[in-house]
C-alpha positions in Angstrom: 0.0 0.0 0.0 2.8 2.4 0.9 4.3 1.5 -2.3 1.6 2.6 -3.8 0.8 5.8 -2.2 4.6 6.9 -2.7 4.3 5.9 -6.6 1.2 8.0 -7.1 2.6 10.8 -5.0 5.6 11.0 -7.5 3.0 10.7 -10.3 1.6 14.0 -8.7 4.4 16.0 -8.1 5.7 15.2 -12.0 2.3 15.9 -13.4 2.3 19.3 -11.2 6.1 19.8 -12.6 4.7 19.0 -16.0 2.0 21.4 -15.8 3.8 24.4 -14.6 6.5 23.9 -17.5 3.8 23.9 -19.6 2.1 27.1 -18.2 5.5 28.8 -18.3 6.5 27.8 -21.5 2.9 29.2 -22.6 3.5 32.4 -21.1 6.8 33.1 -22.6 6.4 35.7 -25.9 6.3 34.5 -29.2 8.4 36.4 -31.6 7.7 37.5 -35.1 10.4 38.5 -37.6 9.1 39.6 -40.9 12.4 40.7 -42.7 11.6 42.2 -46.6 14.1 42.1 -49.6 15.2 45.2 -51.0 12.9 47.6 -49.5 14.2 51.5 -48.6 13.7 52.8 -45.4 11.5 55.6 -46.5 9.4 53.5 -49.2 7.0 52.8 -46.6 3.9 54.8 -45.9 3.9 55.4 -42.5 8.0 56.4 -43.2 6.6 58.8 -45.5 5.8 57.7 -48.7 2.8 59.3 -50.1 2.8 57.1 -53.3 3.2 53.2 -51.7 -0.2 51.5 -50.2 1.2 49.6 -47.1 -2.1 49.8 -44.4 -0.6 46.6 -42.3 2.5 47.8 -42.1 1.2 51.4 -41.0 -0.9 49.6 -38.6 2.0 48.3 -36.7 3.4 51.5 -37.0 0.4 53.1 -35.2 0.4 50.6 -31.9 4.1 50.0 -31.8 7.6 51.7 -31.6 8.8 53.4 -35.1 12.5 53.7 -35.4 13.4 56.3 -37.3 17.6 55.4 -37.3 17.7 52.1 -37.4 20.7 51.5 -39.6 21.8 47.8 -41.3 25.4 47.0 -41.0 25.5 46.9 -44.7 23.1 47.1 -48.0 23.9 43.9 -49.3 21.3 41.4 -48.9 23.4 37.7 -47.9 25.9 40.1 -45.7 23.3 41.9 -44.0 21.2 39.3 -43.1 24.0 37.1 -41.7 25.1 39.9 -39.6 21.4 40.1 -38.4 21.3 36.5 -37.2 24.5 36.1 -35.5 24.5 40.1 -33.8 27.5 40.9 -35.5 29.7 42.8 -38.2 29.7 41.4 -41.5 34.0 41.5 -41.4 33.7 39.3 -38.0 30.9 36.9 -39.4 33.2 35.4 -42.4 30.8 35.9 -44.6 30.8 39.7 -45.7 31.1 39.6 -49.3 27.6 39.0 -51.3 27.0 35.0 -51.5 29.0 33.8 -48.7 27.7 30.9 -47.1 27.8 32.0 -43.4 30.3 29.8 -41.7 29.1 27.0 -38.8 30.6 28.3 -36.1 29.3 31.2 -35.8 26.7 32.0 -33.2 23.1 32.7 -34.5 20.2 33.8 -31.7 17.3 31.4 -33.3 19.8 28.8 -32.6 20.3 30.2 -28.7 15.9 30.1 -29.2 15.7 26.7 -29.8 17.8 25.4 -27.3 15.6 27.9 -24.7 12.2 26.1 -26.0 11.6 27.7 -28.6 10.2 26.1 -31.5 12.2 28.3 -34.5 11.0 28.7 -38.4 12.6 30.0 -41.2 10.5 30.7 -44.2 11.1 32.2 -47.4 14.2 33.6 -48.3 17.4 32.4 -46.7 20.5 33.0 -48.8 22.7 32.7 -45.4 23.9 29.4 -46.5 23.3 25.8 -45.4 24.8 26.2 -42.2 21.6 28.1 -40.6 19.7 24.8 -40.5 20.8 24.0 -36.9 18.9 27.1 -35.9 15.6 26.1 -36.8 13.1 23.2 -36.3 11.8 23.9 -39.9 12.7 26.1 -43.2 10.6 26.3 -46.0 11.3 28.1 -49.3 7.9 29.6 -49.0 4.9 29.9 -51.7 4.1 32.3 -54.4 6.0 35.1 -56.1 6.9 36.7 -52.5 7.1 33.5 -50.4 4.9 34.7 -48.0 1.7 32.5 -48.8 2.9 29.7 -46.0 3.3 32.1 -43.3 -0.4 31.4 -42.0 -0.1 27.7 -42.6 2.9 28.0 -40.7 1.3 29.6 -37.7 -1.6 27.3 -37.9 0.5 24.0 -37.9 3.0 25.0 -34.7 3.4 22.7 -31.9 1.1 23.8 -28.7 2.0 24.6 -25.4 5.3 26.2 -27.0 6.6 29.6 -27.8 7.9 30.0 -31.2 9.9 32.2 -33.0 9.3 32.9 -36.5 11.5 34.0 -39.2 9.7 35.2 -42.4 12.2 36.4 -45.2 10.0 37.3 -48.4 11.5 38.0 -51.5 9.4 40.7 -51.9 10.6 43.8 -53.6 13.4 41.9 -55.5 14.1 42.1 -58.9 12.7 40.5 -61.4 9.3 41.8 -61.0 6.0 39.5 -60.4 2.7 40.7 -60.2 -0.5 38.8 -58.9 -3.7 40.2 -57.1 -2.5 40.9 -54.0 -0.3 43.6 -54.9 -2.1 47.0 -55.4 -1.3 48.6 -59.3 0.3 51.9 -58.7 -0.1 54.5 -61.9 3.2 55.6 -62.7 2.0 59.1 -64.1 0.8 59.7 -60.3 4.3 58.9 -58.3 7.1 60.8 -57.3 10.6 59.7 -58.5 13.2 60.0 -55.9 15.9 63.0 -57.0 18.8 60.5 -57.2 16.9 59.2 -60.2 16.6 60.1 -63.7 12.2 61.2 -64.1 11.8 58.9 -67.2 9.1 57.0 -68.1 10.9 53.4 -67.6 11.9 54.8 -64.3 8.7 55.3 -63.3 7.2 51.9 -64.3 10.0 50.2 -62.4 8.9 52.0 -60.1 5.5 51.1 -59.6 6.4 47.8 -60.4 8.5 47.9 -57.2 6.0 49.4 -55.1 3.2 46.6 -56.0 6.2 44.2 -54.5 6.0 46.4 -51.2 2.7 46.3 -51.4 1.7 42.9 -51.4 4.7 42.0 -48.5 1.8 44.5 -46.9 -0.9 42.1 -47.7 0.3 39.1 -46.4 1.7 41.3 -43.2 -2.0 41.8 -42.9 -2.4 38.0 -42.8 0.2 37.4 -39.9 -1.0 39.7 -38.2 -5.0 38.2 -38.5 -3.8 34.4 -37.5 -2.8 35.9 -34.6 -5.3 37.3 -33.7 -7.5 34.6 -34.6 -5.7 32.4 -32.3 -5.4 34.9 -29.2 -1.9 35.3 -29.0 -1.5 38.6 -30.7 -1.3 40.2 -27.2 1.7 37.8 -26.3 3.7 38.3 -29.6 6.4 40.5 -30.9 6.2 41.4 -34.2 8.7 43.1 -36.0 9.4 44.3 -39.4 12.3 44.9 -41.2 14.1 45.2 -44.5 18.1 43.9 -45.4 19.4 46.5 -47.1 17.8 49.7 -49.7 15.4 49.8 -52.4 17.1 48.2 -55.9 17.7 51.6 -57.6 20.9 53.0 -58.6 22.6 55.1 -55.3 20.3 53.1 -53.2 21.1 49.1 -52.7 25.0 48.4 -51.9 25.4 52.6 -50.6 26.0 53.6 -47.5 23.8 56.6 -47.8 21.0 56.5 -45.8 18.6 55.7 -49.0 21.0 52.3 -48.8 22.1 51.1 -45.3 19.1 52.5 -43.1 15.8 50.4 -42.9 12.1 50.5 -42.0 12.1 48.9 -38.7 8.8 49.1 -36.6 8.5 46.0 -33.7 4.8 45.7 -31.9 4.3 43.7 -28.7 3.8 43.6 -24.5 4.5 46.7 -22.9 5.2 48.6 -26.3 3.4 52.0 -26.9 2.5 53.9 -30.1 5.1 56.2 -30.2 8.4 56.6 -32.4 12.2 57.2 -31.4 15.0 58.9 -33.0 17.5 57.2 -31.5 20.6 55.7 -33.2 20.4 51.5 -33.2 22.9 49.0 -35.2 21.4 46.1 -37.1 23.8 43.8 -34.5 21.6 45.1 -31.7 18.3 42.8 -32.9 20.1 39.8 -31.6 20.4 40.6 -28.2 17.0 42.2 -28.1 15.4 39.4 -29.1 17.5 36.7 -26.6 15.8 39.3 -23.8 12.6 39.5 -24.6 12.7 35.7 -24.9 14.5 35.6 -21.3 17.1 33.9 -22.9 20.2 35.5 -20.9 23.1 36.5 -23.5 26.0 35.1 -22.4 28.0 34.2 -25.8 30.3 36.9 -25.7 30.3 36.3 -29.9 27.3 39.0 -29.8 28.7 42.4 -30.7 25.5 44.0 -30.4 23.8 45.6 -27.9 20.5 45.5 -26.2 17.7 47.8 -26.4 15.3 46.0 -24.5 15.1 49.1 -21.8 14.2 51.3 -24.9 10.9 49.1 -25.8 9.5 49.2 -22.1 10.1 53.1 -22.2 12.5 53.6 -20.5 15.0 56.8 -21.1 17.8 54.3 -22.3 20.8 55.5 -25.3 22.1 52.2 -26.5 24.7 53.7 -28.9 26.2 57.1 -30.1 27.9 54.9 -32.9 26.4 53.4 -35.6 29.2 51.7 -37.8 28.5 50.2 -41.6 30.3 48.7 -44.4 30.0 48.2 -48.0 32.4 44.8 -49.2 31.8 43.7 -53.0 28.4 43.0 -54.3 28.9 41.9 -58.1 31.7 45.2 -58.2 34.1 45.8 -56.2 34.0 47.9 -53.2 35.3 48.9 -49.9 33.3 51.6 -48.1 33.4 52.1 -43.9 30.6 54.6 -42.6 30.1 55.7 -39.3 27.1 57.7 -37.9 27.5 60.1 -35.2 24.2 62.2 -34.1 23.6 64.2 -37.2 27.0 63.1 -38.8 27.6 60.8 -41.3 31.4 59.9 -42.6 32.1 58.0 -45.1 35.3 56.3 -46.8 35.9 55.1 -49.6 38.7 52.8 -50.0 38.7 53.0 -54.2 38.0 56.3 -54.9 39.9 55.9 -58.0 36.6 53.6 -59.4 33.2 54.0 -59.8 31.0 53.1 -57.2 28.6 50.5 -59.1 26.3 47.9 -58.3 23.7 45.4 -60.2 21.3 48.2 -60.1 23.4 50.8 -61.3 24.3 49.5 -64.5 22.2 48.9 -67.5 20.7 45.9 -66.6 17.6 47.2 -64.9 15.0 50.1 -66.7 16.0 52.8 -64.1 19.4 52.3 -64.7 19.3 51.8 -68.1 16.9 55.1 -68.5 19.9 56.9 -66.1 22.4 56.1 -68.5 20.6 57.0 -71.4 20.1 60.2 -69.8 23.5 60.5 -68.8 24.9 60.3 -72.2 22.2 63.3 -73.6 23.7 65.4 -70.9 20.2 65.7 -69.7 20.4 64.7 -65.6 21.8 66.8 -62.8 24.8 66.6 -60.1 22.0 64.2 -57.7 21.7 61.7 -60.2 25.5 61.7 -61.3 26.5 60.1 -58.3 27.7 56.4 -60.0 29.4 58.0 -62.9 31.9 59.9 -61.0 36.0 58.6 -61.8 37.7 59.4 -59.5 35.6 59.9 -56.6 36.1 61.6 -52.8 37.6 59.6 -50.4 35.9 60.8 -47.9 32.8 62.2 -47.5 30.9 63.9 -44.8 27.0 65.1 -44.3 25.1 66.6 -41.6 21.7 64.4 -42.4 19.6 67.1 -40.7 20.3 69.4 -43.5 21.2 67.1 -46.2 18.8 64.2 -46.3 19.9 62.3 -48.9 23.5 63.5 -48.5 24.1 65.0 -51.6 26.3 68.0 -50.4 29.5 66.8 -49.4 31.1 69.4 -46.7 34.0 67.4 -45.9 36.2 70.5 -47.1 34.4 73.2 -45.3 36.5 74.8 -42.9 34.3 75.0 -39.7 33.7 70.8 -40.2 37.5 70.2 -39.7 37.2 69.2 -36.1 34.2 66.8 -36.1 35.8 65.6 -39.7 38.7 64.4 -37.2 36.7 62.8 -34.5 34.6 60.6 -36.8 38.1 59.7 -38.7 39.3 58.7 -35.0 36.2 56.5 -34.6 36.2 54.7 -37.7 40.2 54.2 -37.4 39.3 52.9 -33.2 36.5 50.9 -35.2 38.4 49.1 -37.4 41.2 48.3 -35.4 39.4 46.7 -32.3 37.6 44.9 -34.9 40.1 43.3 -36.8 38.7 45.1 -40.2 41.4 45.0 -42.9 41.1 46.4 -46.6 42.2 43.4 -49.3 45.1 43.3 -50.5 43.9 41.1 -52.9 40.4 41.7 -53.8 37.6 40.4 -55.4 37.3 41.5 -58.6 34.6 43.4 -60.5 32.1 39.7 -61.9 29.7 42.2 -64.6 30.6 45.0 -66.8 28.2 48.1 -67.1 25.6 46.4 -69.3 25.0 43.9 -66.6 27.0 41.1 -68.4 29.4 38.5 -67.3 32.9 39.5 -68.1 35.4 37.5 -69.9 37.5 35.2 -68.6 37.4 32.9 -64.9 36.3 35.1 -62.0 36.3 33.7 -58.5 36.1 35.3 -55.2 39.4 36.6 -53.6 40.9 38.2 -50.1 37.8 38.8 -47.9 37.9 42.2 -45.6 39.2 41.4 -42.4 40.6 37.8 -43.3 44.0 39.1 -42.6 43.4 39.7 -39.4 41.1 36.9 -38.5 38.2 38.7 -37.9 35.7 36.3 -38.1 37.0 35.3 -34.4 37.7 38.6 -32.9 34.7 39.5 -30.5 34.7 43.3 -29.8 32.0 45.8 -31.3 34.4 49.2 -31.8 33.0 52.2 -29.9 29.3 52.0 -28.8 28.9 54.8 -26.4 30.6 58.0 -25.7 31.2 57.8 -22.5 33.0 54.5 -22.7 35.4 56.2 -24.6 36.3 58.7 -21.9 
């Protein structure tokens, strides 16, 4: 009998145990990353836009937090989005160039999720490389022209009784255009073409072609968002949205203006209220953020990034005074270090002797194509003349409150001399406690100007920072001032 009374008492206190795991695990937040593919900061409505329909995303713009300097770490879509999972430069992740397959050993946070609880989905886009499957449960290449159309199936088909975290990458607005009917048609007679670009009539198709791509990333936004809600856990779920790197027009995608390297970044959740900050925050720092909203403690000292979790529950929190960026070859070569400092932006440029191209600069794509056209009439101005210049600066400098899409370089203006120096400092302190390094050998230019292959066997070369063995060197460079002091 006693036997019997102890082996049902154990039953109890196990079931019990069981139970309040099970209630605990159900309590913790669920987290929602919806990254998009090529889409500029500002080329969302609530970010200003008067010509783009985006209704969901402005919805989350309107209950949650708005960041209004949230910048990537580079505008390069495999780079930035492996710097995004593992909370760290794209130099120090081994992969910075465009198409590296991020390495094994580096830490990524769904990974650190999963071992938490967490059950962890990637859908859609990945282009981080094989590696990343150890971070999730599940990936799926998505459905339909934006691979967004599993993302409520995906929802619907989780395990219960566990918190999830969900990665959705669409491949929405990427060229080549696709159209369906859950895109809305923009006229192109009706929409305003940003002054970096030539005001042609290709160029303002592309346009609207790019803008039914945002668009419908909006509708299916909508559709997360309504699952949710459908199964009551919008009120225990973070959502966030994102973009990689800036819209696919010439001066935009691969820059490290802001039209390039910032992003739309809005997140929604617990304890988050309407509102909107001006604050400066790094790409890296979405990592960490995440890992303590989840409660999972960050401990691998691999995370460069830092925290803003203080900053979502409202408290008066400054995360960073430096926001640091890079721009390693994407189909051309290129070696470009920016650093952000309250209304400053420096950049360098370590070719100025070349043009600074990329895909969507050339003549492969109608904007471009239209921009060279134009070009060659002698019929554009000194904003849209940007890629043609040989030799350019090599260095650059813009106060972003007077110059919003830096186009007026005051790098030589007299009264700039001393905050010219600081910033110089800082990137120099950057780079060193980094492990950064310029190639010696680099990779070479893979198209020509018409968006062709060139002649001959091209193969990647001396990555930035290899020398130095970056990919295993942990600290961030400068974050705050007053650690400097």
């Amino acid at each position: 009998m006693m036997c019997k009374r102890f082996f049902l008492s154990v039953l109890a206190v196990l079931a019990f145990q069981l139970l309040f795991a099970q209630l605990k695990t159900a309590t913790r937040p669920n987290i929602v990353l919806i990254i998009a593919d090529d889409i500029g900061w500002g080329d969302i409505a609530c970010y200003g836009n008067k010509d783009v329909k985006t209704p969901n995303i402005d919805a989350l713009g309107s209950s949650g937090l708005v960041f209004k300097n949230m910048y990537l770490t580079t505008s390069s879509c495999s780079p930035s989005r492996s710097s995004i999972i593992t909370g760290r430069y794209p130099h120090n992740t081994g992969a910075p160039e465009l198409h590296d397959p991020l390495p094994a050993t580096q830490v990524m946070f769904p990974e650190l999720l999963r071992k938490a609880g967490y059950y962890t989905v990637l859908s859609g886009k990945n282009h981080m490389g094989p590696a990343v499957k150890k971070a999730f449960d599940m990936i799926s290449l998505g459905k339909g022209p934006g691979a967004e159309e599993d993302w409520v199936s995906i929802l619907q088909n989780r395990p219960e009784n566990q918190p999830f975290f969900m990665w959705f990458a669409s491949h929405d607005a990427h060229r080549d255009w696709q159209f369906d009917e859950h895109g809305v048609i923009h006229d192109p007679e009706k929409l305003s073409v940003p002054p970096m670009l030539y005001d042609g009539p290709e160029t303002r198709k592309d346009l609207a072609a790019y803008y039914h791509e945002v668009s419908r990333l909006d509708h299916y936004v909508g559709k997360v968002v309504e699952e949710l809600k459908r199964q009551d856990l919008l009120e225990n779920t973070y959502i966030i949205f994102m973009s990689d790197n800036g819209s696919p027009f010439p001066r935009n995608k691969v820059r490290l203006y802001d039209s390039g390297i910032k992003c739309p970044f809005i997140m929604v959740g617990p304890g988050i209220a309407g509102t909107q900050t001006n604050s400066l925050f790094s790409a890296i720092d979405i990592a960490p953020t995440i890992l303590d909203i989840a409660g999972a403690t960050v401990t691998d000292k691999r995370i460069q990034g830092k925290s803003f979790l203080k900053v979502l529950q409202g408290h008066k929190h400054r995360t960073r005074d430096f926001v640091f960026a890079e721009h390693n070859w994407h189909v051309f070569q290129g070696y470009e270090r920016m650093v952000r400092y309250k209304d400053w932006v420096y950049i360098r440029n370590g070719f100025p002797e070349r043009q600074n191209l990329a895909g969507e600069s050339t003549k492969m794509f109608p904007a471009g194509k239209e921009l060279w056209e134009a070009y060659a009439k002698g019929a554009t101005n000194a904003a849209q003349e940007d890629v043609f210049l040989k030799p350019r600066k090599a260095e650059e400098l813009y106060n972003v409150s007077e110059d919003t899409f830096q186009f007026s370089n005051v790098a030589d203006v007299s009264g700039n001399q001393k905050m010219l120096a600081y910033l110089r400092k800082m990137l120099d302190t950057w780079i060193v406690e980094t492990g950064d390094s310029k190639p010696q050998n680099p990779t070479t230019d893979r198209d020509d100007v018409e968006g062709k292959r060139l002649p001959g066997t091209w193969k990647k070369r001396e990555k930035p920072g290899a020398r130095n063995k970056a990919d295993s060197i942990n600290q961030p460079g400068p974050v705050l001032e007053k650690e400097l002091q």
